[in-house]
C-alpha positions in Angstrom: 80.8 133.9 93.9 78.9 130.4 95.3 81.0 128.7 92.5 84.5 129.5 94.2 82.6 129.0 97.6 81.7 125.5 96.7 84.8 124.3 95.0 86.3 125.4 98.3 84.5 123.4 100.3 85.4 120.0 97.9 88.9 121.2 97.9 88.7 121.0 101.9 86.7 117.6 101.6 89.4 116.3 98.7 92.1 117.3 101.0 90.3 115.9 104.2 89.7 112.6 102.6 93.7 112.5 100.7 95.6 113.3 104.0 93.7 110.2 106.3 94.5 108.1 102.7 98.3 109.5 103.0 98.5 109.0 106.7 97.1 105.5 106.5 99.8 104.3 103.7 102.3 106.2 105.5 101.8 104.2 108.7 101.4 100.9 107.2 104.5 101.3 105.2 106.5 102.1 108.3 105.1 98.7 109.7 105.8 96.9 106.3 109.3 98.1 106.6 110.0 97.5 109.9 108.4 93.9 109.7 110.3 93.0 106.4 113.4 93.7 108.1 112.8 91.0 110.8 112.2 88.6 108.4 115.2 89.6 106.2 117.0 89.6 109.6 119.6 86.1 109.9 119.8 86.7 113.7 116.1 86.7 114.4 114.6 83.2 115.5 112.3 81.1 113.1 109.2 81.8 115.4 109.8 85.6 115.1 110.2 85.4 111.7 106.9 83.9 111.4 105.2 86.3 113.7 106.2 89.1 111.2 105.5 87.2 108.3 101.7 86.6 110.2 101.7 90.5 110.8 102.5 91.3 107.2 99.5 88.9 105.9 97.5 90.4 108.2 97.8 94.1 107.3 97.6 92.8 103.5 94.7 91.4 104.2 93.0 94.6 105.8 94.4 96.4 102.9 92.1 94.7 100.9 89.3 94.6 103.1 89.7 98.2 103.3 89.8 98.6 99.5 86.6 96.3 99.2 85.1 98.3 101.4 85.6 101.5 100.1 84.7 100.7 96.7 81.6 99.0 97.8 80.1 102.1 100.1 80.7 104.6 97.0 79.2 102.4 94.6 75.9 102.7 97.4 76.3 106.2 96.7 78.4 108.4 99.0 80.8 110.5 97.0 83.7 109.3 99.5 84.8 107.0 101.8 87.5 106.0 103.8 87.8 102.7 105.6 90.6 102.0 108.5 90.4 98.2 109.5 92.6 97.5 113.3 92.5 94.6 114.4 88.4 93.6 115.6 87.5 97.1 115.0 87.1 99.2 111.9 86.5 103.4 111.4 84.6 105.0 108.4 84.5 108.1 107.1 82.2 108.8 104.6 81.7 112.3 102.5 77.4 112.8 103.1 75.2 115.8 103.1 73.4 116.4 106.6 73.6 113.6 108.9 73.6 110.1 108.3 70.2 108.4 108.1 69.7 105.3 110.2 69.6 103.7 107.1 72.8 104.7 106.0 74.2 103.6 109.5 73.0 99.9 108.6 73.7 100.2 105.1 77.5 100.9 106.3 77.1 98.6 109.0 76.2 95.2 106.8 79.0 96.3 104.1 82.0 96.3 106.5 80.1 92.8 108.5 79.9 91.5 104.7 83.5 92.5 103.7 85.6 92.5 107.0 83.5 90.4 109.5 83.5 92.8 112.2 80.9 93.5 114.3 78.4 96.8 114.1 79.4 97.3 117.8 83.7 97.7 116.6 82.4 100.0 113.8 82.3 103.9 113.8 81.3 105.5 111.3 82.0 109.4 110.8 79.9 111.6 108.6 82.1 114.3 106.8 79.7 116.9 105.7 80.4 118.2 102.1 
């Protein structure tokens, strides 16, 4: 039956796509818990205290970017996406039929440039075929 065949295969992509989501919030909450606990910490100095408090902005703010991002390649048109902001650098992962077009490449290229200000040089972007 191509039905069960095909549901299959966006069962694997759902599940693909949900586990990198999982794994992503899993590691940021571990950072977000261990940073909170220097700041909560009485014995750690003012200028580690601030470091963390820096770190936690930071990863709030890629959060966001991340979010923006996402959001913003679906709405282009690709079923799923899944942006990872470190640092400079950035991955994608987008859901696509085939490979990715050149135009595709800079379509993704400009939206993370746009949203996150990193460079098309610090991006890679992963096709995930459906």
């Amino acid at each position: 039956n191509p039905t069960q065949g095909d549901s299959g295969t966006d069962a694997s992509l759902d599940s693909y796509f949900s586990t990198i989501q999982v794994n992503r919030q899993r590691a940021r909450d571990e950072a977000l818990e261990v940073l909170n606990a220097v700041v909560e910490n009485e014995d750690a100095s003012d200028e580690v205290k601030a470091e963390a408090i820096a770190e936690i902005k930071q990863i709030s703010l890629e959060m966001k970017q991340e979010a923006d991002i996402e959001s913003i390649i679906v709405s282009k048109g690709f079923e799923k996406c899944i942006a990872v902001i470190s640092g400079e650098s950035a991955s994608i992962v987008v859901s696509c039929s085939g490979q990715l077009t050149p135009a595709q490449l800079a379509q993704i290229n400009t939206v993370v440039y746009e949203q996150a200000g990193i460079k098309p040089v610090n991006i890679t972007i992963t096709g995930k075929e459906i």
